[in-house]
py3Dmol code that shows the C-alpha trace and the ligand (Angstrom):
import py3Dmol

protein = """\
ATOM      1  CA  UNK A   1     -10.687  20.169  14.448  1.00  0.00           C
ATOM      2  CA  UNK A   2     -10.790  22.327  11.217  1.00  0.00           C
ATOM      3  CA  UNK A   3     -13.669  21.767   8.606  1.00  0.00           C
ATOM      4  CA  UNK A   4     -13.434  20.993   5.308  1.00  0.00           C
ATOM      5  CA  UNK A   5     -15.751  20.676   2.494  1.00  0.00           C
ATOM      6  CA  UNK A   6     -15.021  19.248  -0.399  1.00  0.00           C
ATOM      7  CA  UNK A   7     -16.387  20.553  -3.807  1.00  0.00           C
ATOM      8  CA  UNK A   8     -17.158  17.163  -5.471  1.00  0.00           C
ATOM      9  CA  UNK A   9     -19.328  13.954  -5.746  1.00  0.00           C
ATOM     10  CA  UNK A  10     -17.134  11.700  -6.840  1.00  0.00           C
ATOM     11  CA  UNK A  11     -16.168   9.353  -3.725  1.00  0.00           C
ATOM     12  CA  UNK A  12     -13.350   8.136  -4.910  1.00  0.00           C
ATOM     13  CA  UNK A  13     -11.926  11.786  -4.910  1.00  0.00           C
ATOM     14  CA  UNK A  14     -13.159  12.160  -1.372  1.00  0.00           C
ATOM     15  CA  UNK A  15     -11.505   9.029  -0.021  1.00  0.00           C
ATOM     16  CA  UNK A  16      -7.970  10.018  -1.515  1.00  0.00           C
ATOM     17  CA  UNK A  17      -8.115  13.260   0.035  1.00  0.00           C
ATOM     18  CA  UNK A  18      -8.787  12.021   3.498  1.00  0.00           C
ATOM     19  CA  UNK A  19      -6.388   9.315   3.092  1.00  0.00           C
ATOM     20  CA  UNK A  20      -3.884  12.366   2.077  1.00  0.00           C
ATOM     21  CA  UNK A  21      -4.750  14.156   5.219  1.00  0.00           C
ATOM     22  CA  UNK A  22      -4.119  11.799   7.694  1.00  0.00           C
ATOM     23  CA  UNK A  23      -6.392  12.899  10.132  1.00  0.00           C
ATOM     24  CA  UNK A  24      -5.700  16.654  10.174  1.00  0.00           C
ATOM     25  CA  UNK A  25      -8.678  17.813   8.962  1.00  0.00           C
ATOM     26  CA  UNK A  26     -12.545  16.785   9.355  1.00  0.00           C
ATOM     27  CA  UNK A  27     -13.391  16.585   5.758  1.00  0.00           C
ATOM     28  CA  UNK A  28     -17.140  16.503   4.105  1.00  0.00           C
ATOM     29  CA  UNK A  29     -18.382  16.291   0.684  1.00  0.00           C
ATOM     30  CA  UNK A  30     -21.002  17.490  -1.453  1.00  0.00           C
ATOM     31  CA  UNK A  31     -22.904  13.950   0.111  1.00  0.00           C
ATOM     32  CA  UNK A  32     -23.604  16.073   3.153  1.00  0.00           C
ATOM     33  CA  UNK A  33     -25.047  18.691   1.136  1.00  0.00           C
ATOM     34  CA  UNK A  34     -27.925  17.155  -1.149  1.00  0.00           C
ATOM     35  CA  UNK A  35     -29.419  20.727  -1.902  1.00  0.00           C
ATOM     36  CA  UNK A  36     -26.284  21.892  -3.588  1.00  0.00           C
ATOM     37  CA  UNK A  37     -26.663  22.731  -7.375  1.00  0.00           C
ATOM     38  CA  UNK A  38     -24.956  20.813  -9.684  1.00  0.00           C
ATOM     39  CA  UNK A  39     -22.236  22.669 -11.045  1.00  0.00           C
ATOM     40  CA  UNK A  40     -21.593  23.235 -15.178  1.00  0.00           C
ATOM     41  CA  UNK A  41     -18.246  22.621 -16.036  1.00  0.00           C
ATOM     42  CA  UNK A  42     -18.135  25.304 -18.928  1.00  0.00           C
ATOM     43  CA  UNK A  43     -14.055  25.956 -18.348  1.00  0.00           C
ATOM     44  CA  UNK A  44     -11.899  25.359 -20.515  1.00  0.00           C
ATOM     45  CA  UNK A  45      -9.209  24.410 -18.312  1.00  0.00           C
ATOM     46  CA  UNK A  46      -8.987  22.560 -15.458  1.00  0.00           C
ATOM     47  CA  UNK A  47      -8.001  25.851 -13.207  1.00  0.00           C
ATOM     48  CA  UNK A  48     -11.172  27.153 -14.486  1.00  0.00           C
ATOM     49  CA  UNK A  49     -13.721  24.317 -13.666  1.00  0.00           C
ATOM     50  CA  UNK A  50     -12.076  24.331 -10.638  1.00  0.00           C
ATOM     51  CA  UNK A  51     -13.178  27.878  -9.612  1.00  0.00           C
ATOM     52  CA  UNK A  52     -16.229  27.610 -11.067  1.00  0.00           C
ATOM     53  CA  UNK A  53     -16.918  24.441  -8.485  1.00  0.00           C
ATOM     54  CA  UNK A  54     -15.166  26.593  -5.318  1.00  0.00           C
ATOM     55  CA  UNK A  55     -16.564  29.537  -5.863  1.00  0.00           C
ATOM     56  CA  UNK A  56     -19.947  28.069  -6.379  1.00  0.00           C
ATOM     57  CA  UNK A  57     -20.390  26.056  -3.155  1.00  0.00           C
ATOM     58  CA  UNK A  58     -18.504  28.253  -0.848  1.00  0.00           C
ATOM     59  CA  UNK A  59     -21.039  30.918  -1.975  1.00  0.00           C
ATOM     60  CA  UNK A  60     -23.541  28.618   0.128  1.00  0.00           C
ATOM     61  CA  UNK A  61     -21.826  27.742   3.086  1.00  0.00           C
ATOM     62  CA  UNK A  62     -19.364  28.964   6.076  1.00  0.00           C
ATOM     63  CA  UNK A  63     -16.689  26.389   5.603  1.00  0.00           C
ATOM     64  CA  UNK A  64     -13.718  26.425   3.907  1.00  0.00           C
ATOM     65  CA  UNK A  65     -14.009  24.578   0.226  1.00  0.00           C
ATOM     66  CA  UNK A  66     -12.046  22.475  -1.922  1.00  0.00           C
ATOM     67  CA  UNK A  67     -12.377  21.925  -5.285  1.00  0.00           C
ATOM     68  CA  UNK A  68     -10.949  19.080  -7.869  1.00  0.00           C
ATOM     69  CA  UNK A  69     -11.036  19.475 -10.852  1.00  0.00           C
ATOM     70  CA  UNK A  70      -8.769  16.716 -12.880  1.00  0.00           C
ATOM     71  CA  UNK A  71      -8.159  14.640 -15.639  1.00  0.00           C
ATOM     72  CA  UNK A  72      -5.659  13.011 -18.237  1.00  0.00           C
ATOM     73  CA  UNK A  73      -4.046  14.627 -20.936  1.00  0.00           C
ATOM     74  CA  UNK A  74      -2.809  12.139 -23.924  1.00  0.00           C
ATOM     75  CA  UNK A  75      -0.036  12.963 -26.009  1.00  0.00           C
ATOM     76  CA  UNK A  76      -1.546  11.074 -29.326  1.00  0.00           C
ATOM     77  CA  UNK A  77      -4.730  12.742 -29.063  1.00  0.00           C
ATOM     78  CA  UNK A  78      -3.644  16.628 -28.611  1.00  0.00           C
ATOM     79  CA  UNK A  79      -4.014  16.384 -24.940  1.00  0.00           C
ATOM     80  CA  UNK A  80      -7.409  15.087 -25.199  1.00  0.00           C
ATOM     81  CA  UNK A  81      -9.511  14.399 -23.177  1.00  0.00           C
ATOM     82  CA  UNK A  82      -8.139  16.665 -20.632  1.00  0.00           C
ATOM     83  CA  UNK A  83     -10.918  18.655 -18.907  1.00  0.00           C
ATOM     84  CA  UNK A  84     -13.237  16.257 -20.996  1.00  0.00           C
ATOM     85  CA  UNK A  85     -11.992  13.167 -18.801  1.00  0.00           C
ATOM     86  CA  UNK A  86     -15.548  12.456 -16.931  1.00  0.00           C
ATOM     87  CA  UNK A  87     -17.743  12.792 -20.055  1.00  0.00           C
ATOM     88  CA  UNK A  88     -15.020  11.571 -22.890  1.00  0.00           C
ATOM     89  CA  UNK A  89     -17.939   8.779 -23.990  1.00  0.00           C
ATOM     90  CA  UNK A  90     -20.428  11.276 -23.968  1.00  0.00           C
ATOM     91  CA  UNK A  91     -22.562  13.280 -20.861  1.00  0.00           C
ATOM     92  CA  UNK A  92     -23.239  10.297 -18.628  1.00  0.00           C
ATOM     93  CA  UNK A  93     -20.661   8.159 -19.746  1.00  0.00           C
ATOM     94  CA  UNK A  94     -19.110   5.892 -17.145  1.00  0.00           C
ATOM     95  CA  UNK A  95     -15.363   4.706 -16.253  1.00  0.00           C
ATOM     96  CA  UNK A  96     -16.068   1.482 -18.649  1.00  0.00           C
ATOM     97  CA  UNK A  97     -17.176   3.299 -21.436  1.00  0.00           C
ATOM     98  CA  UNK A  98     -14.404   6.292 -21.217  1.00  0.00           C
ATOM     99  CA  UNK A  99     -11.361   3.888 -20.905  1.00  0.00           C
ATOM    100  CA  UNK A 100     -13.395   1.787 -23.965  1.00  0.00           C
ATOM    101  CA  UNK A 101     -13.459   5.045 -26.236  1.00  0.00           C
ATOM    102  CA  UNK A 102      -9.808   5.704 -24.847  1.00  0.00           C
ATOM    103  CA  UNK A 103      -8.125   2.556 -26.154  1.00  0.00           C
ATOM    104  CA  UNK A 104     -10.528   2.830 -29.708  1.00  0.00           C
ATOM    105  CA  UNK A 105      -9.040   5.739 -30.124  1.00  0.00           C
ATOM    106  CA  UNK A 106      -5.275   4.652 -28.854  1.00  0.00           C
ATOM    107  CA  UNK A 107      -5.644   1.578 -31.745  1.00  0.00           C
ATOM    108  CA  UNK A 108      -2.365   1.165 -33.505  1.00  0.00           C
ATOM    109  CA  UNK A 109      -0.408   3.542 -31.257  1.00  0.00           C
ATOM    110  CA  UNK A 110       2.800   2.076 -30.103  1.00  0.00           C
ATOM    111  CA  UNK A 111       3.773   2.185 -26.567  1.00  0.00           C
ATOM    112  CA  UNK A 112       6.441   4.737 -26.761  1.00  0.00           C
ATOM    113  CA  UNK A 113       4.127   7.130 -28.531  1.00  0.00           C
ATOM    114  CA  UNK A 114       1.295   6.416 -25.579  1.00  0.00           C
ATOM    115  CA  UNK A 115       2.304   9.005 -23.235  1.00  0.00           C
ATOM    116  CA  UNK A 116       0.629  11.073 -21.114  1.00  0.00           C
ATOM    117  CA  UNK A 117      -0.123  13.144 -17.730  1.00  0.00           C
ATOM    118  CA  UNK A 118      -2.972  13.141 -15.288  1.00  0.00           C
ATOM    119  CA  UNK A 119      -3.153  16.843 -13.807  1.00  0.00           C
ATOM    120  CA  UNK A 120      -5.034  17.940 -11.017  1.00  0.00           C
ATOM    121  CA  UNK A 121      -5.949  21.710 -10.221  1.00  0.00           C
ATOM    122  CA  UNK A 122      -7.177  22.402  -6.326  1.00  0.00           C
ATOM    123  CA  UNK A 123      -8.878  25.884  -5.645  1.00  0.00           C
ATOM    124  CA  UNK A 124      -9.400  26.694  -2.013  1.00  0.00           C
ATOM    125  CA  UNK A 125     -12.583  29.159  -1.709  1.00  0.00           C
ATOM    126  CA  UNK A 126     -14.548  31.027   1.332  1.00  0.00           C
ATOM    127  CA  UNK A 127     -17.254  32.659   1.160  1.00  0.00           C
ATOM    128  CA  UNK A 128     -16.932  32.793  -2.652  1.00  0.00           C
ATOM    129  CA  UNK A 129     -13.230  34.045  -2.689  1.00  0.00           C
ATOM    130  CA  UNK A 130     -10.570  32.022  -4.115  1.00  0.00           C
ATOM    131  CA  UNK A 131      -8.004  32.282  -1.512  1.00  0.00           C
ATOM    132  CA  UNK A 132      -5.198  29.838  -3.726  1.00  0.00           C
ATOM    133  CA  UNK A 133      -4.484  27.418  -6.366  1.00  0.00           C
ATOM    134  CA  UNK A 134      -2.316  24.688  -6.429  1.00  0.00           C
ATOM    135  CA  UNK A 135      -1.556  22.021  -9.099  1.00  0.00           C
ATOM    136  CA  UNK A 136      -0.042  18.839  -9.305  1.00  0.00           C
ATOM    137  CA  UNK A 137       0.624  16.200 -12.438  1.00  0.00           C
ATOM    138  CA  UNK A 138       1.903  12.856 -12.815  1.00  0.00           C
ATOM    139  CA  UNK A 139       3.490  11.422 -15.967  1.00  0.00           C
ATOM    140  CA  UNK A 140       2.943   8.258 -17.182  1.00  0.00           C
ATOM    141  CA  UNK A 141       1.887   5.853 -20.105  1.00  0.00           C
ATOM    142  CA  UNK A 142      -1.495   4.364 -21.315  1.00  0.00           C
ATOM    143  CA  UNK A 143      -1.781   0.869 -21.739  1.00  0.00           C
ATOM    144  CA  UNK A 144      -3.473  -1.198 -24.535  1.00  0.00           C
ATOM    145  CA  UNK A 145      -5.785  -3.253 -21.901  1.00  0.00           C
ATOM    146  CA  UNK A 146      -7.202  -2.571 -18.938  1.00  0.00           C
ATOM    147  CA  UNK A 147      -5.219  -4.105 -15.830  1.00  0.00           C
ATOM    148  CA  UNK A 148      -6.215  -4.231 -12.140  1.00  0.00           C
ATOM    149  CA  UNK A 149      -9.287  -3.325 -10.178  1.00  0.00           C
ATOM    150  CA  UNK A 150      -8.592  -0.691  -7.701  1.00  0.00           C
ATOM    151  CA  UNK A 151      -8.971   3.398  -7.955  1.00  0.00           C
ATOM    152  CA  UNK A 152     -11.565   4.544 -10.921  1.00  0.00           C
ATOM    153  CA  UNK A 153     -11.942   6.495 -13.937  1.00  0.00           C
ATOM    154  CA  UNK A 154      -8.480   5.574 -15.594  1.00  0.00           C
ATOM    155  CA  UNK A 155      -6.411   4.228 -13.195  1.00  0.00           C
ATOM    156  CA  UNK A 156      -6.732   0.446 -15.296  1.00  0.00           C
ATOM    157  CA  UNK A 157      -4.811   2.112 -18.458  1.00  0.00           C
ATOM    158  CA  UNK A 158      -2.375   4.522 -16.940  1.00  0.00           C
ATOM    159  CA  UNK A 159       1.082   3.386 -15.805  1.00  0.00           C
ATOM    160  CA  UNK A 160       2.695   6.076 -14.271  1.00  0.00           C
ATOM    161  CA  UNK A 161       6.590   6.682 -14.555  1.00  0.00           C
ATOM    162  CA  UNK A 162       9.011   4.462 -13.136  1.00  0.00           C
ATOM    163  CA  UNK A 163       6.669   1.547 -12.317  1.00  0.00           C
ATOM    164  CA  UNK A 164       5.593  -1.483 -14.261  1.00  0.00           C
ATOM    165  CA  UNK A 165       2.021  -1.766 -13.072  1.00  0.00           C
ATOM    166  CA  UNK A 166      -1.332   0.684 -13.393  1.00  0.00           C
ATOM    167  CA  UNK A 167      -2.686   2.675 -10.920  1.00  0.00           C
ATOM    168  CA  UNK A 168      -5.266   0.195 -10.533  1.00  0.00           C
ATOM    169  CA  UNK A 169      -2.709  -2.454  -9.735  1.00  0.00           C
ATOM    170  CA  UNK A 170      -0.536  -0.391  -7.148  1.00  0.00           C
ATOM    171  CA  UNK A 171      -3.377   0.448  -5.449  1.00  0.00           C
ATOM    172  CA  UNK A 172      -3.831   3.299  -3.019  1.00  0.00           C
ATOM    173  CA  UNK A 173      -0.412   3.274  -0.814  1.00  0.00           C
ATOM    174  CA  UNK A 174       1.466   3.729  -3.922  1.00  0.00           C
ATOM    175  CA  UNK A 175      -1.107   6.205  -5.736  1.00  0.00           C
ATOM    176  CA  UNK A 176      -1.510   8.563  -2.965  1.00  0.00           C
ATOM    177  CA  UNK A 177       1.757   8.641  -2.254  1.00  0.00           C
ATOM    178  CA  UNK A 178       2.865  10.081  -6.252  1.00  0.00           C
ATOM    179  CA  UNK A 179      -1.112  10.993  -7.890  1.00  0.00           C
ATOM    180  CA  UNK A 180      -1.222  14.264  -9.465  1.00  0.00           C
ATOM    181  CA  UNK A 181      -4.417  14.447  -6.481  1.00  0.00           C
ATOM    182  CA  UNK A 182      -1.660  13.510  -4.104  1.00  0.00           C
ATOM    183  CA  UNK A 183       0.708  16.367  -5.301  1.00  0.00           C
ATOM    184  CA  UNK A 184      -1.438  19.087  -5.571  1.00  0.00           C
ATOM    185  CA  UNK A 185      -2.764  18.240  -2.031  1.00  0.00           C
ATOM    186  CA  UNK A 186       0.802  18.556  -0.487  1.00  0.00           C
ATOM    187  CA  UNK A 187       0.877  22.101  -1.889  1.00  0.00           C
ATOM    188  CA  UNK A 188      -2.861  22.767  -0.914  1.00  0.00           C
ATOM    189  CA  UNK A 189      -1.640  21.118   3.318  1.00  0.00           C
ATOM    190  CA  UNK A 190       1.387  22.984   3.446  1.00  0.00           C
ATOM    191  CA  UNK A 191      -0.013  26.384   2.006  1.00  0.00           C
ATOM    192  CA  UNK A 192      -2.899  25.623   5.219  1.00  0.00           C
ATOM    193  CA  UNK A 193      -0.183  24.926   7.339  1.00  0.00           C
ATOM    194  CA  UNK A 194       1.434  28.545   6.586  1.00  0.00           C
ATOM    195  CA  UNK A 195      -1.802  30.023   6.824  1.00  0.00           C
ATOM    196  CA  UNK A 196      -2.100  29.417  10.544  1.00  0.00           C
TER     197      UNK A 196
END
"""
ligand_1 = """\
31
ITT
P -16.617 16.379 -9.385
O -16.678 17.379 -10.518
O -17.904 16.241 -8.621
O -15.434 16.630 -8.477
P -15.885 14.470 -11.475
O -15.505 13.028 -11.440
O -16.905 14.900 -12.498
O -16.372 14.901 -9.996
P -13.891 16.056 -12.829
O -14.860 16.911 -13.557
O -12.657 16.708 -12.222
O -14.569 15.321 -11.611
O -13.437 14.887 -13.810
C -12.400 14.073 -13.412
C -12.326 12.852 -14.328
O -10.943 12.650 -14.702
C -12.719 11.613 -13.545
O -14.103 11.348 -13.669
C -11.830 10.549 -14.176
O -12.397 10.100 -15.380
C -10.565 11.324 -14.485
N -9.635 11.291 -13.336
C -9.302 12.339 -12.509
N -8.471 11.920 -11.530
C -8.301 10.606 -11.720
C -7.583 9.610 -11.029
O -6.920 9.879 -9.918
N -7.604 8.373 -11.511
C -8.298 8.067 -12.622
N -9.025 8.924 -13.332
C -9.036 10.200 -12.879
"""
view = py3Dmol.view(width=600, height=400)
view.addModel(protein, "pdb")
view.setStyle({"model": 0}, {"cartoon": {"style": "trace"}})
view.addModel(ligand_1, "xyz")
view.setStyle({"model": 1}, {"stick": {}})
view.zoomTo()
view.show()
């Protein structure tokens, strides 16, 4: 079966992508790799940060990589906190204490005006050659209180279009199936697909 390594550290990510894949692929992350350098995020865009982390590991290995880079852009705040997402409560903030600074700084705002996006950009890399892009986004709304327990990072506040309940509540049949993660990935399988 066909390797692939994943760019990232963050499980969650991991576990959505091999849910995504059904089976196709035998996918690894950077927790199979515990000498690889930390990567600095110094894009400014998600496309960026996402090369950065593709072109990075692949540099290091034989397998083909795949890199995440995400996040969610709010409408109210400029599009912030966008490639921010991870550290939006500062350099080792956690998913509590981003969604905390995200409703502080949503105070006031009414519902309609609490729209936003989570966007996803996937670079596939060999060898330190980007060999495609692929993006995917998913509209939605944030909430003004957290609400249900599954997924991470913002999945608690952000409802996405034509459903009543958070990512966090819908849980990951209905997330996969719409994410920006899950979008980008169908361009990212069917691009591999081609490629054979
Ligand atoms: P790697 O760089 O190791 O892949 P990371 O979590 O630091 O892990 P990013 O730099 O791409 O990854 O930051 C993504 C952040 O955006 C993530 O930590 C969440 O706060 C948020 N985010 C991205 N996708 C999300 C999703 O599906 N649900 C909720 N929050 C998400």
């Amino acid at each position: 079966m066909k390797q692939l390594l994943l760019a990232t550290r963050n499980t969650h990510k991991t576990e959505e992508v091999v849910a995504m894949l059904k089976g196709c692929f035998k996918v690894a992350d950077l927790s199979t790799f515990p000498d690889a350098p930390e990567v600095e995020e110094t894009g400014v865009t998600f496309g960026e940060n996402s090369t950065l982390k593709a072109v990075a590991i692949s540099n290091l290995c034989q397998s083909l990589v795949l890199a995440d880079d995400s996040g969610l852009e709010v409408d109210a705040l400029q599009g912030s906190p966008g490639v921010y997402s991870a550290r939006f409560a500062g350099p080792n903030a956690d998913d509590s204490a981003n969604n905390q600074k995200l409703l502080t700084e949503l105070t006031g705002v009414p519902m309609e005006q609490r729209t936003a996006r989570f966007r996803c950009v996937m670079v596939v890399a060999r060898s330190g050659v980007v060999l495609g892009e692929f993006e995917g986004s998913v509209e939605g709304r944030i909430l003004e209180e957290s609400r249900g327990t599954g997924g991470f990072g913002y999945d608690p506040l952000f409802v996405p279009e034509g459903h009543a309940q958070s990512f966090a509540e819908l849980g990951p049949g209905i997330k996969n199936g719409l994410s920006h993660r899950a979008r980008a990935m169908k361009e990212v399988a069917e691009w591999l697909r081609l490629k054979d």
